[in-house]
N, C-alpha and C positions, 0 to 999 in steps of 0.2 A: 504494500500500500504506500505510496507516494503522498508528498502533503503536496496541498494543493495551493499555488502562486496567488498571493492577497490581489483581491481584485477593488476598483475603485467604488464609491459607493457610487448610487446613481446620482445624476446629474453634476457630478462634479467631475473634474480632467486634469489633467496633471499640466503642469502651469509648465509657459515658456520659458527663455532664458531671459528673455526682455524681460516679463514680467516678475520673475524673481529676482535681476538688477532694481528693479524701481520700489520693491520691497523691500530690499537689503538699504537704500536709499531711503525709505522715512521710516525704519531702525535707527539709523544713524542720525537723521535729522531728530529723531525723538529722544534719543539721548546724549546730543548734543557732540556729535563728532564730528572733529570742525573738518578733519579729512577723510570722511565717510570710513565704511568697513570693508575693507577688503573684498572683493568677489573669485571664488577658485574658479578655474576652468577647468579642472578636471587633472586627469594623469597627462593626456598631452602638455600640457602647459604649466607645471607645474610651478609653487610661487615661491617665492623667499621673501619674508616676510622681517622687517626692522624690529631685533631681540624685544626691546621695549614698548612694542606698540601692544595697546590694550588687548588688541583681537586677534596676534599670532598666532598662526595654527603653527604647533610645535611636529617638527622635524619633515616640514615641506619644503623642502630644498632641492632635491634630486631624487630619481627612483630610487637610487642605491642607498640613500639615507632609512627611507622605511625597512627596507631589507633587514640591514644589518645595525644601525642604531647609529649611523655615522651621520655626521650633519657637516654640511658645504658651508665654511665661513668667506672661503675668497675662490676665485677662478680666472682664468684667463686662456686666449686659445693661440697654440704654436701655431701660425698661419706653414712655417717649414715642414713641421710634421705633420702639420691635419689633426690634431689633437687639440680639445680641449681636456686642461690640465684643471684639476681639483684640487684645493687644500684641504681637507676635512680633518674633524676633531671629534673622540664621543662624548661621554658623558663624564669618563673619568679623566678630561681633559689631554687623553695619547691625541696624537698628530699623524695624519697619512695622508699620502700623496696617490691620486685616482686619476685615468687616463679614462676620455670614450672619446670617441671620432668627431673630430670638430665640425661645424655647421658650416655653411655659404654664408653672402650674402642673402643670396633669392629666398633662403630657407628664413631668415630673419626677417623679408621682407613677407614671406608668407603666412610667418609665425605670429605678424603682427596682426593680420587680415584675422586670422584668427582668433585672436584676444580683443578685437573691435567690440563686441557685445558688451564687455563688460565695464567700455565706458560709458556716459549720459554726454549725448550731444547738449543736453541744457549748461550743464559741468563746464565744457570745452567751452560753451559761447561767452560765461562768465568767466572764465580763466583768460580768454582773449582780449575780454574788456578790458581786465586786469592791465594785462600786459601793455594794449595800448596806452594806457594811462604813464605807467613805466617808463615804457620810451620813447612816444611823441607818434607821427602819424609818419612821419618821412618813414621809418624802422620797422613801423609796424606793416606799413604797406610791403617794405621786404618781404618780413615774416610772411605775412598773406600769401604774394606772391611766389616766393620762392621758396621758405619752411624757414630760412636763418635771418637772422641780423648780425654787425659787430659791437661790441665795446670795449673801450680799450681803457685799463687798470689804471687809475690817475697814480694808483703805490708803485705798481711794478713794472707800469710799461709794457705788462706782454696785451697782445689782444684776442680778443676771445670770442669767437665763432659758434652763438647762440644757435641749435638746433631742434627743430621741432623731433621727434623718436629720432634722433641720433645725440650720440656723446657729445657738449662742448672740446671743440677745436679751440688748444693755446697756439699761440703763435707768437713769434717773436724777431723785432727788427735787425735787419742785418749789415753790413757793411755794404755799399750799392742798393741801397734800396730794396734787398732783399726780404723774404720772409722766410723764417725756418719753423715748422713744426715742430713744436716740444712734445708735443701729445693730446690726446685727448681723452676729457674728462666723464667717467661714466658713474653716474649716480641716483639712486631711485631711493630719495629720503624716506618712504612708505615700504616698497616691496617692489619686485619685480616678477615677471614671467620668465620661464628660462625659455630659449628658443625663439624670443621675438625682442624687436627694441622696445618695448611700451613695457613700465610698469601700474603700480595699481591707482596711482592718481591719470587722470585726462591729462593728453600729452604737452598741452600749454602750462599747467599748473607745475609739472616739472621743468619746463624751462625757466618759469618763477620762480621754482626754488636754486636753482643753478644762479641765476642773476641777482639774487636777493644775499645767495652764500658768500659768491666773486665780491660785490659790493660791502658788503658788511664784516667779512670776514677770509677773507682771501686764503688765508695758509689755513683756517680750518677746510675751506673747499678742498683744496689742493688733499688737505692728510685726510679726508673720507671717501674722496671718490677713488676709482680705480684707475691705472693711469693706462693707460693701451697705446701701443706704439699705433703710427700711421699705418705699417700696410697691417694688421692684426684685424680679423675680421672684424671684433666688435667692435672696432674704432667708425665702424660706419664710412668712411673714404675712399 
């Protein structure tokens, strides 16, 4: 005898993805989360979420962390070898080192198509306001138009190549007029998806916090984010 798969009751349906975003969405507005609650996408898209934020679902980092109890604190990917490299840690703070096959571009850009549901176009259009307000309407028509702006560090002089889902670009003057890439800056103050550039805020709201960090706080920017060389896939370049 076989048990038998719980069935719905009638009239009721099992709710979309839109609509359980827009739920998860006045959760948050009801308990006053000024940066909403995270939404999973599932095993594909798996999230990392910021240790301290209220709603961290613990040990979603990577498949291999459920497995075995291991959690991803940093990563980066050998564009030489096709490897993204893992740093992981467990629980009694040992340290290992984890290879799996590094992604594309296209894959990143795929990955992102895919994580779209679980932002609110309402979020983004306010997050833009933001931003116009920011940097004036010359910069912001960039943004529009093209996804980036620049600003250049009144401290340090380098400049910085604001990106809509891509890592800030530094940059730095040269002798002859040059520009030399230093790197670029990759940061999701909330959480990220792995396999795509978006994390779990709307993708203007993170460029807010990227330009909000650079201006206010420049060398803590620098010491949170992750630095990725230019040709490195996640440098987005």
């Amino acid at each position: 005898m076989t048990e038998e798969e719980p069935t719905m009751p009638p009239g009721m349906r099992t709710p979309t993805y839109k609509e359980l975003v827009a739920k998860v969405r006045t959760v948050a507005r009801e308990r006053e989360e000024w940066a909403g609650i995270p939404t999973p996408m599932g095993d594909l898209f798996p999230m990392t979420i910021e240790p301290r934020h209220p709603y961290r679902i613990d040990e979603i980092n990577k498949p291999q962390d459920r497995e075995d109890g291991w959690r991803t604190v940093n990563y980066w990917v050998d564009k030489r070898l096709g490897l993204e490299i893992l740093i992981q840690k467990n629980r009694e703070g040992r340290a290992r080192v984890a290879y799996i096959p590094g992604g594309s571009k296209v894959d990143m850009l795929l990955g992102s198509l895919g994580i779209m549901d679980a932002w609110l176009e309402a979020a983004e259009n306010r997050a833009q306001t933001k931003l116009w307000n920011m940097i004036g309407h010359h910069r912001f028509t960039q943004y529009r138009m093209i996804g980036l702006f620049p600003e250049t560090s009144k401290r340090s002089g380098v400049i910085y190549i604001f990106r809509r889902l891509r890592p800030t670009i530094a940059l730095k003057g040269q002798e002859g007029g040059f520009l030399k890439i230093l790197c670029t800056l990759c940061l999701h103050p909330i959480g990220y998806y792995h396999g795509a550039w978006g994390g779990v805020m709307v993708p203007t709201d993170e460029v807010i916090a990227h330009l909000t960090m650079m201006r206010g706080d420049e060398h803590k920017f620098w010491a949170n984010a992750n630095q990725h060389s230019a040709n490195a896939v996640q440098s987005g370049i």
